[in-house]
C-alpha positions, 0 to 999 in steps of 0.5 A: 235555195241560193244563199249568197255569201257575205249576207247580213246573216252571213259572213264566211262561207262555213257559215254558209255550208252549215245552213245549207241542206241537200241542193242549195247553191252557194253564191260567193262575191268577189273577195278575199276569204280567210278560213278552210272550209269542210263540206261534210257528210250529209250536205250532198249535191251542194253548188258553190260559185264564185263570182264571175265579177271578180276574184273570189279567193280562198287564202290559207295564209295564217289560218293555221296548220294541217289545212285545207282549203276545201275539204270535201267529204259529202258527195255530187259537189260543185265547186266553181270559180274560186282561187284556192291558195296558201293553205298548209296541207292541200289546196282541195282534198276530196274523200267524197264521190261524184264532185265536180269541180270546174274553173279553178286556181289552186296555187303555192298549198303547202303539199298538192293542189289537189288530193283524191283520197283512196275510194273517191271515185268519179269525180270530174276535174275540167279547167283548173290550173294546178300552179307552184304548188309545194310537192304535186299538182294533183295527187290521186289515190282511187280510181275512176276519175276524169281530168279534162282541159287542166293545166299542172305547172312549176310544181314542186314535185311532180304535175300529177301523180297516179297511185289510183288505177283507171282515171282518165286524162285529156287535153291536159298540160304537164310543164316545168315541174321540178321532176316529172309531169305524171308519175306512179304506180297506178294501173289502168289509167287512159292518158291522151290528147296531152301536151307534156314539155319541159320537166325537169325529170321524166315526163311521163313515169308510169311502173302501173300495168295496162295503162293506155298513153294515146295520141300525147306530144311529149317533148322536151323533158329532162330525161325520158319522154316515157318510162314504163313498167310492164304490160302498157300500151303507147300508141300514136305518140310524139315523142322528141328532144327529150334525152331518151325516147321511151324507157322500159325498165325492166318490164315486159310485154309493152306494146310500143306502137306507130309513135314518133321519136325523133330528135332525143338526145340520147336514145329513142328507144330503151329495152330491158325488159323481155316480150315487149312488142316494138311495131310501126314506129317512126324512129329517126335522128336521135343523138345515140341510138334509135333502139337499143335492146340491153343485155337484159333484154330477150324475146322483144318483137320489132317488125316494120319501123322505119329507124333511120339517121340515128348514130346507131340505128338499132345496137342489139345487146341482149338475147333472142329479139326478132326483127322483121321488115324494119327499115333501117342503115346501122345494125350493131352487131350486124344481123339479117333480119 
């Protein structure tokens, strides 16, 4: 059954979820909402859709404290072309599974644009800009969801931040959030095709293990382009014009493989850490340094990158690194490979 929104007999959209039953869709005109909306238990495989005519916004302003503009508890939910703005808690919070949500603005909520609650899982969240929002763009606490083709932009804090563990982002754009555009402690998560540019802090910060940066630009970031902690992947990056390169604060066995790093205004490569493998990378006219290996560091591999035309090419300061075939015209203290 379709129920539109305002009707004679209805007049805000709860009204309209609290006659709705499992498969209805929800049909919303163009208009100015003044209320939060839960979507309980129960009321699964719910559809609502606003009005492609016109805006269709959902305004927290005055509705209250401790809001959100969406909460979502049922499961199999589609919410579609609405705005989402000014609530006092999060924009949209989800403790459900398997919703999608498609073609939103969630814009200047109080804390994140969005929140997934610990045990949502497989949700999927294509085209919707995150935007001003007072902490994060998107905060995620469980696993398994899929980002596709959004936007996180001049958020507070952070563009997105991961505590959850395999998640999957792509096609996703990170700029000018007050500090990082991704940051957490989530593990497993897969992030590629994605344009990070212009944080204030890092742009990717990601102390998880076994998460997988493939085939992102990275640029133009406050501090790192990438910091890790152990047991990650990056491969067929670009990273430039950021102060540092990549990052690895203390961790260990990261494989750093085939990325270009150029350009950063400090140094492409940090290593603190022990057994990181640095492999096939393309490592040139950086301010500083293009590797530097600190004290900390030991048992790190780097075989066949070509590291040219940086002030230092390679400064080796820490214990038992092996070099193998690397390319490069300044090595600090001088070493044979």
């Amino acid at each position: 059954m379709i129920i539109k929104v305002p009707s004679s007999e209805i007049k805000t959209i709860q009204q309209a979820i609290d006659q709705a039953v499992q498969g209805d869709t929800i049909t919303i005109s163009e208009g100015i909402y003044k209320e939060a909306v839960t979507i309980p238990k129960g009321k699964d495989n719910l559809k609502l859709i606003g009005d492609k005519s016109g805006e269709v916004i959902l305004d927290g302003l005055g509705v209250g404290p401790n809001q959100n503009g969406i909460n979502i508890i049922a499961s199999r939910v589609t919410i579609e072309g609405l705005k989402i703005i000014r609530f006092s808690e999060n924009g949209l919070q989800i403790s459900g599974t398997e919703n999608v949500l498609n073609d939103l603005f969630i814009s200047e909520n109080h804390v994140s644009g969005l929140k997934i609650k610990l045990m949502s899982e497989r949700n999927l969240i294509s085209d919707v800009i995150f935007k001003t929002n007072g902490v994060n763009g998107f905060t995620v606490f469980s696993g398994d969801n899929y980002f596709i083709s959004c936007r996180s932009i001049l958020n507070k804090k952070d563009g997105a931040l991961l505590e959850g563990s395999k998640n999957f982002i792509s096609d996703l754009f990170f700029s000018e959030n007050e500090e990082n555009g991704l940051s957490g402690k989530g593990s497993q998560n897969v992030i590629t095709k994605t344009h990070i540019v212009k944080n204030n802090g890092s742009g990717c910060k990601l102390f998880g293990k076994k998460n997988f940066l493939y085939n992102n630009i990275i640029e133009k970031n406050g501090l790192c382009g990438v910091e890790l902690g152990g047991n990650n992947l990056v491969w067929s990056n670009r990273l430039v014009l950021n102060e540092q390169g990549i990052s690895m604060n203390d961790g260990e066995l990261n494989r750093i493989h085939k990325n270009t790093i150029e350009q950063n205004e400090r140094i492409g490569i940090v290593v603190n850490g022990s057994k990181n493998s640095i492999d096939t990378n393309q490592i040139q006219n950086n301010g500083e340094v293009g590797i530097s290996l600190n004290e900390s560091s030991s048992g790190n591999c780097l075989r066949t990158n070509f590291i040219f035309h940086n002030k230092t090419d390679v400064l080796n300061e820490g214990e038992s690194n092996m070099f193998e075939q690397n390319k490069c015209e300044t090595f600090h203290p001088i070493q044979e490979e």
